[in-house]
C-alpha positions in Angstrom: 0.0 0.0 0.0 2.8 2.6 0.5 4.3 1.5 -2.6 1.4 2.0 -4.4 1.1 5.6 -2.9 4.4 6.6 -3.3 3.8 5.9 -6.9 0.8 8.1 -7.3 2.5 10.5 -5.2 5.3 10.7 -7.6 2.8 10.2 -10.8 1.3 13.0 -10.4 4.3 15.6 -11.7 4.4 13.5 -15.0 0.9 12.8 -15.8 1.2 9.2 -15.6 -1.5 7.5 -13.9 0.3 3.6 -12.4 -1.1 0.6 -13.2 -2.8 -0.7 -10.2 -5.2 2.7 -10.5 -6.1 2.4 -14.2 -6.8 -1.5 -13.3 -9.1 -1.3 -10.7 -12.6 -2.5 -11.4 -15.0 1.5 -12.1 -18.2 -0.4 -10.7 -16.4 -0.5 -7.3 -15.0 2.6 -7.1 -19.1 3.6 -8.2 -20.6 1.5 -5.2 -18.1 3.0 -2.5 -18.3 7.0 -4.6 -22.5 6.4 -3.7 -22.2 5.1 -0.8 -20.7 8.9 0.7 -22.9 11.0 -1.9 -24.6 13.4 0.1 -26.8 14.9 -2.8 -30.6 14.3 -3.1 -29.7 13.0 -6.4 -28.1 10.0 -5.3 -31.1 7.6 -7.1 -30.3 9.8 -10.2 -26.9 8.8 -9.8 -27.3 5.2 -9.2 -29.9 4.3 -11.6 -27.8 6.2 -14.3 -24.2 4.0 -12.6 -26.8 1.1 -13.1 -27.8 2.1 -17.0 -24.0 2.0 -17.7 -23.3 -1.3 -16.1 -26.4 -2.8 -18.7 -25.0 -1.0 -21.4 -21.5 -2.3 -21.5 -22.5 -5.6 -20.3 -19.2 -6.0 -18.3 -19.6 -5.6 -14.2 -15.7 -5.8 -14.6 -15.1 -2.9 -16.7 -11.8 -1.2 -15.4 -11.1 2.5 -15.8 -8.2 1.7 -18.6 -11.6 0.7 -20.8 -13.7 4.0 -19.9 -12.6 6.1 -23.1 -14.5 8.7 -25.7 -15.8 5.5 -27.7 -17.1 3.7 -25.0 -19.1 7.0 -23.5 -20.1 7.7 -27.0 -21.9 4.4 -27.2 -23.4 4.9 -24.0 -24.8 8.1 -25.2 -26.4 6.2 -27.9 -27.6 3.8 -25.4 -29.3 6.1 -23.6 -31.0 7.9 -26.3 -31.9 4.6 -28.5 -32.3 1.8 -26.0 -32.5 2.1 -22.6 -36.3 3.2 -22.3 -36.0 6.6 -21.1 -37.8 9.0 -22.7 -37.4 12.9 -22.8 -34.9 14.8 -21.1 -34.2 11.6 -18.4 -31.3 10.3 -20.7 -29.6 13.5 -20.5 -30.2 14.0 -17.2 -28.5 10.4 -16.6 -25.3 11.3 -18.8 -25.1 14.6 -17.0 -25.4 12.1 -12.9 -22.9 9.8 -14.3 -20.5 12.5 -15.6 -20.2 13.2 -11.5 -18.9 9.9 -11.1 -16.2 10.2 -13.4 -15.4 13.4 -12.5 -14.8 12.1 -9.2 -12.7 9.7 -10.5 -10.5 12.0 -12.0 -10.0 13.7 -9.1 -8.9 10.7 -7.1 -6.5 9.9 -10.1 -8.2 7.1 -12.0 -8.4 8.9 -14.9 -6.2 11.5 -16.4 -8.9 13.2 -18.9 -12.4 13.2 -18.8 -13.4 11.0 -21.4 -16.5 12.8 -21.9 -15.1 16.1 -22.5 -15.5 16.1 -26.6 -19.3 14.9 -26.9 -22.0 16.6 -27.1 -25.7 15.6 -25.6 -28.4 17.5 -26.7 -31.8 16.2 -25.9 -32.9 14.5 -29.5 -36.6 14.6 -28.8 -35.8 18.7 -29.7 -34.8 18.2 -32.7 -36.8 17.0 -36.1 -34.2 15.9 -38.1 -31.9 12.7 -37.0 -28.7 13.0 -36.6 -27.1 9.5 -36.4 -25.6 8.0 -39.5 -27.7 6.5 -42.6 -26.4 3.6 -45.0 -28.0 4.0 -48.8 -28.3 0.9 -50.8 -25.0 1.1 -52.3 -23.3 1.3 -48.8 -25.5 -1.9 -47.3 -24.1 -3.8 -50.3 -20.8 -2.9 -49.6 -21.5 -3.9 -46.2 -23.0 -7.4 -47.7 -20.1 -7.6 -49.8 -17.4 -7.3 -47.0 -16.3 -9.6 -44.6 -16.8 -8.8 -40.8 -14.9 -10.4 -37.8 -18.2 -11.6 -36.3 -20.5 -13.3 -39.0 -23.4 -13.2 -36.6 -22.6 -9.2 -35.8 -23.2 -9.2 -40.0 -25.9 -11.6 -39.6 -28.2 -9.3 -36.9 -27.5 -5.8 -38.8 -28.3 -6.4 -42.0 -31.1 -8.3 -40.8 -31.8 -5.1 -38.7 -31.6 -2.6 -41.7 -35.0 -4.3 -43.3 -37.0 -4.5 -40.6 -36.3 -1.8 -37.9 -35.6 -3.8 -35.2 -32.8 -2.2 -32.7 -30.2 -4.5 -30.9 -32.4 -5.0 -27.4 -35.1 -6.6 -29.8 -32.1 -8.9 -32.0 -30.9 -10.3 -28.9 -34.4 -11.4 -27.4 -35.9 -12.5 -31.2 -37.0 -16.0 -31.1 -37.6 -17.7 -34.1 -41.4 -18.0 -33.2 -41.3 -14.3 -33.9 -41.2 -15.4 -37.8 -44.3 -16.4 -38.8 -44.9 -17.2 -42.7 -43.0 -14.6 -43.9 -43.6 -12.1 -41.6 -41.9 -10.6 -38.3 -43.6 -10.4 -35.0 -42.4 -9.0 -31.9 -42.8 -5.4 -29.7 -40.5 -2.7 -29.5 -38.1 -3.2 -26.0 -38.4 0.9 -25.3 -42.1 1.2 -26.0 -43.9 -2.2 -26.2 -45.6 -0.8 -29.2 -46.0 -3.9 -32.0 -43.9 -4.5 -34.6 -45.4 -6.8 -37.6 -43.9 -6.2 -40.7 -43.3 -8.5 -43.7 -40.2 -10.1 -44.2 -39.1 -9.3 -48.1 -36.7 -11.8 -50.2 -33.6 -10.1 -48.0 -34.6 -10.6 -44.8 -35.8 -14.1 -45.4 -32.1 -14.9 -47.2 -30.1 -13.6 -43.9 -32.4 -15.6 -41.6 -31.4 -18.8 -43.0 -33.2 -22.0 -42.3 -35.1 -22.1 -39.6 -35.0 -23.5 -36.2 -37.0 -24.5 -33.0 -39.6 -21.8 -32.1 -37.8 -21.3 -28.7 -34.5 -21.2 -30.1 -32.9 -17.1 -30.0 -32.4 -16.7 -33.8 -28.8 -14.4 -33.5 -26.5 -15.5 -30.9 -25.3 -12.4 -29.5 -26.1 -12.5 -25.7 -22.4 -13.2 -25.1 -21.6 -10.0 -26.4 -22.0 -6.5 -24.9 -23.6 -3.5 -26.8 -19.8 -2.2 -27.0 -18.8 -5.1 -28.1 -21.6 -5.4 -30.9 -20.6 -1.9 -32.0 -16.8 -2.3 -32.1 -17.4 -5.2 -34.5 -19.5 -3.0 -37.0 -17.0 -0.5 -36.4 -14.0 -2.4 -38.0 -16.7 -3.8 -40.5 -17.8 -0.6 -41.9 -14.3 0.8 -42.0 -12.7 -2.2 -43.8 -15.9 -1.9 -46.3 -14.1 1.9 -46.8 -17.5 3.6 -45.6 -16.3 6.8 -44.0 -19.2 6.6 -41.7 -19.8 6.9 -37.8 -22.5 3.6 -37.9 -23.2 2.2 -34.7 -25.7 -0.9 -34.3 -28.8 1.9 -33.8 -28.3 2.7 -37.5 -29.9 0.1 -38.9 -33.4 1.4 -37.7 -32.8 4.5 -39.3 -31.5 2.6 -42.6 -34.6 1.1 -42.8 -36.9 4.1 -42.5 -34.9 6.2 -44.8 -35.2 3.4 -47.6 -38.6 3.0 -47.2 -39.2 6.9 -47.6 -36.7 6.7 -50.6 -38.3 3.9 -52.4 -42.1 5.5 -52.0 -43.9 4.8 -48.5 -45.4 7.4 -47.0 -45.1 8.1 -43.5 -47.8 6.5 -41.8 -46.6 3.3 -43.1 -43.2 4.2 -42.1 -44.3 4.9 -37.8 -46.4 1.2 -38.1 -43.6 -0.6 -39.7 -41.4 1.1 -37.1 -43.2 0.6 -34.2 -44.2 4.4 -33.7 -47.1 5.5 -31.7 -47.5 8.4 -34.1 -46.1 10.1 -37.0 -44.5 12.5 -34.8 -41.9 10.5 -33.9 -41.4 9.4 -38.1 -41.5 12.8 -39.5 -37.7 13.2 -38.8 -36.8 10.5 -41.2 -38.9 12.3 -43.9 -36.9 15.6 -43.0 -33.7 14.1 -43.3 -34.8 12.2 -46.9 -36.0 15.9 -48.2 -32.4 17.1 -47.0 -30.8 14.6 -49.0 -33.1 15.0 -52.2 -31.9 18.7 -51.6 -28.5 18.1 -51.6 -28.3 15.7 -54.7 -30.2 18.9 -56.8 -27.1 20.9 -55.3 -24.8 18.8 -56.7 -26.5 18.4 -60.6 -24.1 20.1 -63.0 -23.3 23.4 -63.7 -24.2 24.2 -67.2 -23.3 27.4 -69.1 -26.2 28.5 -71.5 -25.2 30.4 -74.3 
């Protein structure tokens, strides 16, 4: 123990945080920081400590993992698939930013790695932000080998029929049902019954018992799921940010492209209302816009 604290002691001049800090389990260090938090906020705090822990799917995460990618993701966890609606899954970024911060101070991290994203509450805006695939990117994707067949398997299956990764994971194959797919949205319980085209049917494969999960991805944390793609989409030479949530917004953009109109669009999405749709139409208007930009320049005599 002295050792150890003569070596953060002398640490701190260089920057250098040792070893036996940057190894120690975060979840730990979270139960004993809430343990002393003297805030009203604390269930805030925990619940938001307890969001992260389901998101990374690793109760042995050490603070050497805890980087910008891994925060990032958690943001898109957050927003995409942790159930929380409204302004609660920036308010649980913002609780478990405290955590971190405290962890800085004690020297378990030497930069927040938080500091570089940006959270804005997506409910305010009408127009998505996350990252869309168009047809000739999603047969790159089908064209290019990924580290984790399954990982291919379960995305591309996910980019034609909206499902996001909590559903993949739970799918049975009694949710395919002569052709068609049958299940409820994890975040909103809404029901999602869509048909399955030539694709979809083509990536499922032959079938198996009705109890049977159909993509065998439980071993694997959401992180992990989106590293995969990450290497996937980068060695298909798409220059694109594409995590696992994509795939739902592949799909509605491709069904606005190819000629469905928007109330088909929130039922084969699972949407309550069109409310929640019209920011797929938005961004397929922005990209109709931008290809009329780009028609060339001609110089009438």
């Amino acid at each position: 123990m002295r050792a150890n604290r003569e070596l953060e002691l002398l640490s701190n001049a260089t920057g250098h945080i040792p070893a036996h800090l940057t190894n120690m389990n975060f979840f730990v260090f979270a139960e004993n920081y809430l343990s002393n938090y003297p805030f009203k906020d604390v269930r805030i705090v925990q619940n938001a400590v307890q969001k992260f822990k389901l998101a990374m799917g690793n109760s042995r995460l050490t603070f050497s993992q805890i980087n910008p990618k891994v925060m990032e993701a958690f943001k898109d966890y957050l927003i995409h698939e942790s159930g929380l609606t409204g302004e609660t899954a920036h308010n649980y970024y913002t609780r478990f930013k405290k955590v971190l911060k405290a962890a800085k101070i004690k020297g378990y991290l030497r930069d927040m790695p938080t500091a570089d994203i940006r959270f804005t509450n997506p409910n305010k805006d009408d127009t998505i932000r996350k990252q869309v695939l168009d047809s000739e990117e999603l047969q790159q994707l089908a064209n290019t080998f990924c580290g984790n067949p399954e990982v291919k398997r379960a995305f591309l299956f996910a980019c034609y029929t909206s499902l996001g990764l909590a559903e993949i994971k739970l799918l049975k194959w009694s949710n395919i049902n002569k052709g068609r797919l049958i299940t409820y949205r994890n975040k909103t319980g809404e029901l999602v019954n869509n048909r399955l085209n030539p694709t979809a049917q083509a990536i499922l494969g032959e079938p198996k018992g009705r109890n049977e999960i159909v993509f065998q991805l439980q071993k694997l944390s959401n992180n992990g799921v989106n590293k995969a793609i990450e290497y996937w989409v980068k060695r298909a030479g798409i220059n694109k940010h594409i995590t696992f949530y994509c795939a739902r917004h592949t799909f509605a953009c491709q069904l606005l492209i190819h000629g469905a109109n928007l109330k088909t669009v929130a039922d084969a999405m699972g949407h309550s209302s069109t409310q929640s749709t019209l920011k797929y139409l938005n961004y397929v208007q922005r990209l109709q816009d931008e290809a009329i930009d780009k028609l060339p320049i001609l110089r009438i005599a």
